[in-house]
C-alpha positions as CSV (number, residue, x, y, z in Angstrom):
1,X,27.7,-20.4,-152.5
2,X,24.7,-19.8,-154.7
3,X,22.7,-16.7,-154.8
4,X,18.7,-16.9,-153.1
5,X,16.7,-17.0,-156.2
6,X,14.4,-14.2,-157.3
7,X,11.5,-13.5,-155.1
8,X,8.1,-10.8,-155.0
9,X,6.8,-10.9,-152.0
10,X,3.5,-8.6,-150.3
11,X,3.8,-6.8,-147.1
12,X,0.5,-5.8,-146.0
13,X,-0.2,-4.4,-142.2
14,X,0.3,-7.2,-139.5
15,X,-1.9,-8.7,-137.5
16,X,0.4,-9.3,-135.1
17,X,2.1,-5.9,-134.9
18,X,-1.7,-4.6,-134.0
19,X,-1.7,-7.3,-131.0
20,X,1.7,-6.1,-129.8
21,X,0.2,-2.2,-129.8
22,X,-2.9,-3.3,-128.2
23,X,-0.9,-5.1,-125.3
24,X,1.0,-2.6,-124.7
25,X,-1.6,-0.3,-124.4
26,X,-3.3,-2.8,-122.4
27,X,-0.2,-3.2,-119.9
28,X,0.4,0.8,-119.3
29,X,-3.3,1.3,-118.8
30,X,-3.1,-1.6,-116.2
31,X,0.3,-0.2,-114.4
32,X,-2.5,3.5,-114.0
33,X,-4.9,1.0,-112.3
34,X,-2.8,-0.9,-110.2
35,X,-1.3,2.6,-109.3
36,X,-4.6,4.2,-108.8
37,X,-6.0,1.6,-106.3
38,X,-2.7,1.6,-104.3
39,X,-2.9,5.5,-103.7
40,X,-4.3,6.8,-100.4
41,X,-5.5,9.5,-102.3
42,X,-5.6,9.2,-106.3
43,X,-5.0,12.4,-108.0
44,X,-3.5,14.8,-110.9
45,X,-0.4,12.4,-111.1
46,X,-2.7,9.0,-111.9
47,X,-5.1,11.1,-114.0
48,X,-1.7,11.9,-115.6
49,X,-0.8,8.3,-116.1
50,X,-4.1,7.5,-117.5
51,X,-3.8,10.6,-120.1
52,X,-0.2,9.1,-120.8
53,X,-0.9,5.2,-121.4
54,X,-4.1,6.4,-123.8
55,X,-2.5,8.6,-126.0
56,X,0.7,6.8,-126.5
57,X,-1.5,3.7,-127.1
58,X,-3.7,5.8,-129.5
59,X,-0.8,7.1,-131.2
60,X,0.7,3.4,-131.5
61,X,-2.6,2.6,-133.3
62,X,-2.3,5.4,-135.6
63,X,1.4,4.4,-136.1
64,X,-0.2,0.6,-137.1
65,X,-2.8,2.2,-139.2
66,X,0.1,4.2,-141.6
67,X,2.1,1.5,-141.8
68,X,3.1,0.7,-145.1
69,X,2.2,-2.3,-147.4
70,X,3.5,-2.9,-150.9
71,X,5.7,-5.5,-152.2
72,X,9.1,-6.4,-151.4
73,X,11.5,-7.6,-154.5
74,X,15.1,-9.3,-154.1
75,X,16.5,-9.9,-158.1
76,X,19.3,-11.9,-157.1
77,X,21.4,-8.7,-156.6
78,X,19.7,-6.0,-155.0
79,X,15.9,-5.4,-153.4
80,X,13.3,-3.0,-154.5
81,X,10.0,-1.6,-152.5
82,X,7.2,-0.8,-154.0
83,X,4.7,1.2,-152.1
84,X,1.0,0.1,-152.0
85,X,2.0,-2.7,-154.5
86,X,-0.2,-1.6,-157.4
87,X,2.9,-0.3,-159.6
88,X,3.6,3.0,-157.6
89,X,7.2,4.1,-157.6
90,X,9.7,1.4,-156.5
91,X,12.6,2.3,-154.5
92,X,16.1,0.4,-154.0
93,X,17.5,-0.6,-150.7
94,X,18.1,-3.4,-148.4
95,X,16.4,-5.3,-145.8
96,X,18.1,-5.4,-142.3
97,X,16.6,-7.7,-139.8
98,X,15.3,-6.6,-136.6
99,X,13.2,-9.4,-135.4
100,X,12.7,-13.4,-137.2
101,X,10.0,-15.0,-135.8
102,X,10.0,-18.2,-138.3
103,X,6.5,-17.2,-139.1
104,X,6.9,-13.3,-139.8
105,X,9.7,-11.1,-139.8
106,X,10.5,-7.6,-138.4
107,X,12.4,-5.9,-141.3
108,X,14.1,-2.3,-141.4
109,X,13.8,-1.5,-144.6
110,X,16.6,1.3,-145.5
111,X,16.7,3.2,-148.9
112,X,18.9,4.1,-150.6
113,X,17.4,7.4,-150.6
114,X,15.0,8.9,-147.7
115,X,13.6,7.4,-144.9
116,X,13.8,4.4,-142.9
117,X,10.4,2.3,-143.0
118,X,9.5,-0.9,-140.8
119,X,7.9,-4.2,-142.5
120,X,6.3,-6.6,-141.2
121,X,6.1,-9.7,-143.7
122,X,4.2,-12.7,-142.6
123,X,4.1,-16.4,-143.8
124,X,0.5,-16.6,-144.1
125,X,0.4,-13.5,-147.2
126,X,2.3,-16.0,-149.1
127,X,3.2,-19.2,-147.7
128,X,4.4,-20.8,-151.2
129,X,7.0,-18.1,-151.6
130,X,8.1,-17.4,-147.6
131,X,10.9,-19.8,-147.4
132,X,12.6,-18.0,-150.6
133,X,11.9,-14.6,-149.4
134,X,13.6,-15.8,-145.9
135,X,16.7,-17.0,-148.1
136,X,16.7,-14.2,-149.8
137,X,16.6,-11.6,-146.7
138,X,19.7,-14.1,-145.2
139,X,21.7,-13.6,-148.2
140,X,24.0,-11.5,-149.8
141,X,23.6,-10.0,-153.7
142,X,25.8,-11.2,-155.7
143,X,29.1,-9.0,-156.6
144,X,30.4,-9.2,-159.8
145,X,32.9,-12.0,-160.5
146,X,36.1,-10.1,-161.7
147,X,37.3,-11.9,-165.5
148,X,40.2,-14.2,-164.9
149,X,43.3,-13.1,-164.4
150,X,42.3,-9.3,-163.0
151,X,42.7,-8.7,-159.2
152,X,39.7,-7.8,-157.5
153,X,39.0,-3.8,-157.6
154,X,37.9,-2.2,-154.1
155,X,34.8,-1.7,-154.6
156,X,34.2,-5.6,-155.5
């Protein structure tokens, strides 16, 4: 099997992930209405429901609005982030996928070091490089081929 080739790829904030919030958001402010115009008497408890399906969607928003963007890096043997893409500090890790849309992709991306982060990469960012970075996130990096004639070492 041969290794995905080398790929940079940009992660900005998605579209799509904003549409999912908003819908959401949409859907728990809808359940408050329905509820609402059910009720004999609407009180504290729908008022409570309102409150509840606002700020979570607010907070959603806010979520969307720090997400981060930079640019994701597979070598051929390991991945690299780099926050806001303009040569910050790069950090190693690995991808894990959550969600593959064919068009975008819901990665975890987990450091090495510190805290989990969610990317959304999307076809249209770069659509010349999306099928690599797709074969890239499917494979494996490459473990070094012991010399002939040694057994394999555990950590291989």
């Amino acid at each position: 099997m041969h290794a995905a080739p080398s790929v940079t790829y940009p992660v900005g904030r998605s579209a799509f992930a904003l549409v999912l919030v908003l819908a959401a958001a949409a859907a728990g402010l809808a359940v408050a209405l329905l509820w609402t115009v059910q009720s004999d008497r609407p009180g504290w408890r729908q008022a409570l429901a309102f409150a509840a399906a606002l700020s979570c969607g607010g907070a959603a928003c806010v979520a969307w609005r720090r997400s981060p963007t930079g640019v994701l890096r597979w070598d051929g043997s390991g991945w690299t982030w780099e926050e806001g893409g303009t040569g910050g500090e790069a950090g190693r890790g690995r991808p894990e996928i959550a969600l593959d849309l064919q068009n975008r992709m819901l990665l975890r991306w987990q450091p090495e070091t510190g805290r989990a982060r969610w990317l959304w990469p999307q076809r249209a960012a770069d659509a010349a490089h999306w099928a690599a970075l797709r074969r890239a996130v499917y494979s494996r990096a490459s473990a070094p081929v012991p010399a002939a004639g040694e057994p394999p070492t555990a950590e291989q």
